[in-house]
C-alpha positions as CSV (number, residue, x, y, z in Angstrom):
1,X,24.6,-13.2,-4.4
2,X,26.2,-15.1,-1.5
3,X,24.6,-18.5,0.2
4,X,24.4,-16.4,2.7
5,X,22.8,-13.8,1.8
6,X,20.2,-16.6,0.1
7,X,19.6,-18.3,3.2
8,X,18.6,-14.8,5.1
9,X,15.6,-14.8,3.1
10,X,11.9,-15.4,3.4
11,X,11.0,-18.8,1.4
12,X,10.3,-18.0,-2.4
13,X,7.1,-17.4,-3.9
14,X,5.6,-20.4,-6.1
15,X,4.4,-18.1,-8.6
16,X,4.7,-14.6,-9.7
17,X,2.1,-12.2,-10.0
18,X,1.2,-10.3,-13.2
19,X,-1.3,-7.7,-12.9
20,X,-2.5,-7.0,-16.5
21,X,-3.2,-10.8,-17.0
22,X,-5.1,-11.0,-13.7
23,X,-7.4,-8.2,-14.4
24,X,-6.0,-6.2,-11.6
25,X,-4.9,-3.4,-13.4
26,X,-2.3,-1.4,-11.7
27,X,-0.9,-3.1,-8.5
28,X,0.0,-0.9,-5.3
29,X,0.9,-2.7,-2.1
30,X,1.5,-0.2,0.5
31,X,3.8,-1.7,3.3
32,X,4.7,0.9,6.1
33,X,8.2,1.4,7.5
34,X,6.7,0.0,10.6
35,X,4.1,-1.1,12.7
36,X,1.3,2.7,13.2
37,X,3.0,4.9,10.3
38,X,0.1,5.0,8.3
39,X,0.0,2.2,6.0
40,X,-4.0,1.7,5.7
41,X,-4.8,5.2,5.5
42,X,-2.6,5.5,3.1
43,X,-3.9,2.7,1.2
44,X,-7.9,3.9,1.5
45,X,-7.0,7.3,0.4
46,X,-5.6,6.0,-3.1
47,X,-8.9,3.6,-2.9
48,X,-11.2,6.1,-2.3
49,X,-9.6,8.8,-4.9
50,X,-9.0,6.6,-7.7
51,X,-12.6,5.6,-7.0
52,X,-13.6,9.3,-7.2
53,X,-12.4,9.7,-10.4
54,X,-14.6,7.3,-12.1
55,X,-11.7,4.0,-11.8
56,X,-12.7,0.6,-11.3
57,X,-11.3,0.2,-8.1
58,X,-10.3,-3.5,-5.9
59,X,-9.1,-2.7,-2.1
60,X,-7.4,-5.5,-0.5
61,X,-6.6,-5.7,3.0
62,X,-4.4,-8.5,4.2
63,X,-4.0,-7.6,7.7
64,X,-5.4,-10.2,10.3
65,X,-8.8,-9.1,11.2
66,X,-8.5,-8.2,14.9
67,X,-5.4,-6.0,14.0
68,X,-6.7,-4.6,10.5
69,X,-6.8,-1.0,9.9
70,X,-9.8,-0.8,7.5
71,X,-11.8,-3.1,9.9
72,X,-14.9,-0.5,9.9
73,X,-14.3,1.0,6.4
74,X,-17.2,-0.9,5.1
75,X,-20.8,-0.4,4.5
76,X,-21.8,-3.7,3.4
77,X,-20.3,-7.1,4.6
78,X,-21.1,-10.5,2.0
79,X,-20.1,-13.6,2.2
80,X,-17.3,-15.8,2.2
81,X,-14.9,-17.5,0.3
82,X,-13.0,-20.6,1.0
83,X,-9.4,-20.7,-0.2
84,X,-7.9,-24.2,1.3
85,X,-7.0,-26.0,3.8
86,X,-4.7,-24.0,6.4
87,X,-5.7,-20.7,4.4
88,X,-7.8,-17.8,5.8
89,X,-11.1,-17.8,4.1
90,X,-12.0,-13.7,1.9
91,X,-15.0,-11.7,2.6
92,X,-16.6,-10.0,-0.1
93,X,-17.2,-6.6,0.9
94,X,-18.2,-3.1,-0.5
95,X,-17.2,0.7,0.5
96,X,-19.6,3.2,-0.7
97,X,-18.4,6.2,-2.6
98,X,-19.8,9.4,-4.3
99,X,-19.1,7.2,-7.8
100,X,-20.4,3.9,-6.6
101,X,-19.7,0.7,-4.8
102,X,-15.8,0.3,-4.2
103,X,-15.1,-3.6,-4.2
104,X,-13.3,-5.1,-0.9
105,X,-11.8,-7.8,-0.3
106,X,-10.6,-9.2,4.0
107,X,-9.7,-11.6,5.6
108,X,-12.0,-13.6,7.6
109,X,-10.5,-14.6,11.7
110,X,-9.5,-17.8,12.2
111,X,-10.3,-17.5,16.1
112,X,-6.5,-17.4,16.7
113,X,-3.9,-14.9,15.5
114,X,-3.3,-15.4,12.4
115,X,0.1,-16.9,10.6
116,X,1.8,-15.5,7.7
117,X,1.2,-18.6,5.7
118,X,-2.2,-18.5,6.4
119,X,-3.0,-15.2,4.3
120,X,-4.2,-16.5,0.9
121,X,-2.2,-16.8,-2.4
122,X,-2.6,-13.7,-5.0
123,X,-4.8,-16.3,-7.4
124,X,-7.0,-17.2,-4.3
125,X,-8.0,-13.0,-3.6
126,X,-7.9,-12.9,-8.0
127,X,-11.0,-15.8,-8.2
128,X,-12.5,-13.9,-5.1
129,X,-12.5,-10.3,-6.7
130,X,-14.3,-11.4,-9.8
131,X,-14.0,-8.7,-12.3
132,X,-12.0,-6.0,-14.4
133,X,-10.0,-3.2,-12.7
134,X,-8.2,-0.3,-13.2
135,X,-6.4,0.1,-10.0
136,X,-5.7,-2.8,-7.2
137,X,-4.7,-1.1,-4.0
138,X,-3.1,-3.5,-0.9
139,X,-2.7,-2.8,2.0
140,X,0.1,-5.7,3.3
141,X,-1.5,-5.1,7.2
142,X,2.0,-7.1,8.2
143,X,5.3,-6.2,9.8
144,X,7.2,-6.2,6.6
145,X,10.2,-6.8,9.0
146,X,9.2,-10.0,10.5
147,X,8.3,-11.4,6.8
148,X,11.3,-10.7,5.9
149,X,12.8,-13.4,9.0
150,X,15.0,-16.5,7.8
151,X,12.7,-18.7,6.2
152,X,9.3,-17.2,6.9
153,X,6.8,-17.8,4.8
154,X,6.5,-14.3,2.6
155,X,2.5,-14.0,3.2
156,X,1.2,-10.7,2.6
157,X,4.3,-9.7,0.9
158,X,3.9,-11.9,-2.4
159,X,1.8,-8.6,-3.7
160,X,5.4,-7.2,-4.1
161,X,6.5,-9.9,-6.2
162,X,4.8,-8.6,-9.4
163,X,5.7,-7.7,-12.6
164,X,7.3,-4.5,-12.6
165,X,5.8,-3.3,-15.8
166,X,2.5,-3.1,-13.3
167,X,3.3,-3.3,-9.8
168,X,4.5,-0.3,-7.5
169,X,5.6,-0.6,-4.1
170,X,4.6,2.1,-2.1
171,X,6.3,2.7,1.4
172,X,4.8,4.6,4.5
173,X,7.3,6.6,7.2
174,X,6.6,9.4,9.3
175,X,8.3,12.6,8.5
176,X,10.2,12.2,11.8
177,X,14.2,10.4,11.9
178,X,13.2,7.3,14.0
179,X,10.4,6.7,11.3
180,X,12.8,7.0,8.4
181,X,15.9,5.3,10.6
182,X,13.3,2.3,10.5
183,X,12.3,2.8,6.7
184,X,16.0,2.3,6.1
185,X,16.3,-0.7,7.8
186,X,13.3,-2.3,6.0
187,X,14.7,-0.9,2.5
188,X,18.1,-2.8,3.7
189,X,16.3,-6.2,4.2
190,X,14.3,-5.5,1.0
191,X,17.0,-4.6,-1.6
192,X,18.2,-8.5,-0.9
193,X,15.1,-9.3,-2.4
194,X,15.1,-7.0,-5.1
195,X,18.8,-8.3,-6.0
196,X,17.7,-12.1,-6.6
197,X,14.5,-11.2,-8.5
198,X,12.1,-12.0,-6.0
199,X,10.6,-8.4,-5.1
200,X,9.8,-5.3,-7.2
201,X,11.8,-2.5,-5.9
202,X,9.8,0.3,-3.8
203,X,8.4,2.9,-6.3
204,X,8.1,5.5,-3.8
205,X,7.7,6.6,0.0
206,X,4.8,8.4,1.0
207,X,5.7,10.8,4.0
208,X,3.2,11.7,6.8
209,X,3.0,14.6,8.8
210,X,4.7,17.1,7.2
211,X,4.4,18.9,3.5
212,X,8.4,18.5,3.0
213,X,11.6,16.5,4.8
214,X,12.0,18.5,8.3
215,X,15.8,20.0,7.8
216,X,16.6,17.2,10.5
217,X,15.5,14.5,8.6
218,X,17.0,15.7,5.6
219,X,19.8,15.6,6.4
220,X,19.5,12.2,8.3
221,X,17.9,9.9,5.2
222,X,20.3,7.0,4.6
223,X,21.5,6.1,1.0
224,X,18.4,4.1,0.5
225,X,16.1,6.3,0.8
226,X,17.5,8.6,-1.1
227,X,17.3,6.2,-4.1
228,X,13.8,5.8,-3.8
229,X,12.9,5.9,-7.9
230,X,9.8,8.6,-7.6
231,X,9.9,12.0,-5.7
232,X,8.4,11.4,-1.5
233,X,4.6,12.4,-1.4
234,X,3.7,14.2,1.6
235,X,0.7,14.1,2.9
236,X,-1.2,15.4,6.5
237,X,-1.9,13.5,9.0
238,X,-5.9,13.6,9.7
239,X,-6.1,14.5,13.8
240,X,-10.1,12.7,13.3
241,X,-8.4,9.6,12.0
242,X,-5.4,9.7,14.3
243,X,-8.0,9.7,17.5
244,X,-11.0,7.5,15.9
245,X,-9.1,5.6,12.7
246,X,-10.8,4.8,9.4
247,X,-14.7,4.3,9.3
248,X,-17.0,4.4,6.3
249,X,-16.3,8.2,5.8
250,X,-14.3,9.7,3.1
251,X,-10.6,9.8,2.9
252,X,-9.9,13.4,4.0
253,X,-9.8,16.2,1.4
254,X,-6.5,17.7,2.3
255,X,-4.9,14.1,1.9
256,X,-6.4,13.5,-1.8
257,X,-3.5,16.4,-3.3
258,X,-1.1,13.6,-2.3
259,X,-2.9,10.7,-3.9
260,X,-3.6,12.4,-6.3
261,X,-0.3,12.8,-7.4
262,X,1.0,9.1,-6.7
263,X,-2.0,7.6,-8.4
264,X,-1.4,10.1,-11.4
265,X,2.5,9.1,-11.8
266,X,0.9,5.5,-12.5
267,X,0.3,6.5,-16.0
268,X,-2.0,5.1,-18.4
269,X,-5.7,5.7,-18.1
270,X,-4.6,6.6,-14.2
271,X,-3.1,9.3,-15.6
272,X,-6.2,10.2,-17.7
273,X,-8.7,10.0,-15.2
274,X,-6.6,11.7,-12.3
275,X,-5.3,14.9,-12.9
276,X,-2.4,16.0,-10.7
277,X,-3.0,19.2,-8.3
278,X,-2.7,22.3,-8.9
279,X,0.4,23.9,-8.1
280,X,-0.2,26.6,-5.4
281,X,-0.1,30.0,-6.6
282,X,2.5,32.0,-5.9
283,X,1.4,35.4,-4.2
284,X,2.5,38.4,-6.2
285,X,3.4,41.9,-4.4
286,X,2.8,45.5,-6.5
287,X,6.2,47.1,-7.8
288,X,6.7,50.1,-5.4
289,X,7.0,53.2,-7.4
């Protein structure tokens, strides 16, 4: 890798993150291809199905408080947790669920927009959550674009320096050619990354709004996207979520096919716990005589 290509890179994590040993589980940040493509839906539906199942379940949201995604998903708001100096402070938070208590972990505001370096180190959220779990589901809540900037602090975007054995990247586009123009883009910046061992490489891309690649957009995907390891999901977009966004309501039942399939291609006791859909039955016509 050029000097070049070094210096076009976010400063370096101090540490890498290894899910098993920090009782995390499975790791999933979600990062969307842009700013409004779906990222924390995305993110609560995996929550909220894994939760379903019977999983021990942590939710993570990253995102700045006044521009969160999953500001109102909660039922029950805690306390605090200090985690340095120049460092947003956690909340410890809980989403209710047919199974149980789904643990939360926020940000808490600063009173002024928040900066990347602000958002907490992985080992800060670890001694916050407090506990064993099956799944750890992140949403990044940042432009992935701008974290990506000559040395920027990475921020939110450590979560994708894990171990690969455990972590798996999920991106969010819309099923539209701008969206996955922009996805693209981000995979280009990201790859860089990838090629000097400093991020996981994207597992797979969760589609929204539509149940299979528009013949348009097909045809459109750029090289990158089309080495994506794992199959696309598709999944709907909820209309009630698109005019109200997330609340402390379940993740909609026609989005939980899709999760259900990502959260099942985990493996491991995901895999035992979540069985995959049911492929739709094909309609059968009587032989004419």
């Amino acid at each position: 890798m050029s000097t070049e290509a070094q210096r076009l890179l976010p400063v370096p994590p101090v540490w890498a993150v290894d899910p098993s040993e920090l009782g995390l589980g499975v790791l999933v940040p979600v990062i969307g291809a842009h700013p409004q493509a779906g990222a924390s839906g995305v993110a609560l539906t995996l929550a909220d199905t894994a939760a379903a199942a019977g999983a021990r379940v942590l939710l993570i949201d990253c995102a700045d408080p006044a521009r969160s995604g999953l500001a109102g998903v909660c039922q029950r708001e805690g306390r605090s947790v200090a985690t340095g100096e120049g460092k947003a402070s956690i909340r410890l938070a809980a989403r209710a669920t047919a199974r149980g208590a789904l643990d939360v972990r926020r940000l808490v505001s600063m009173g002024t927009p928040l900066l990347a370096d602000a958002v907490p180190r992985v080992h800060a959220w670890v001694a916050a959550a407090a506990g064993e779990f099956d799944l750890t589901v992140v949403d990044v809540g940042w432009d992935v674009w701008r974290l990506m900037m000559p040395s920027s602090p990475m921020g939110a975007l450590a979560w994708c320096a894990g171990n690969p054995v455990s972590t798996y990247p999920v991106l969010v586009a819309r099923s539209t050619m701008a969206s996955t123009a922009l996805a693209e883009v981000l995979l280009t910046r990201y790859q860089v990354g990838e090629q000097l061992g400093m991020l996981t490489p994207v597992r797979r891309v969760v589609a929204l709004g539509a149940a299979s690649w528009p013949t348009q957009v097909r045809s459109s995907l750029g090289r990158l996207m089309c080495q994506v390891r794992d199959p696309a999901v598709f999944a709907p977009l909820s209309p009630e979520h698109v005019v109200s966004g997330w609340g402390t309501t379940a993740a909609p039942a026609e989005s939980v096919p899709a999760a259900s399939t990502l959260l099942h291609g985990l493996g491991g006791h995901l895999a035992d716990l979540i069985a995959p859909p049911a492929a739709p039955k094909r309609r059968r016509f009587p032989l004419s005589r």
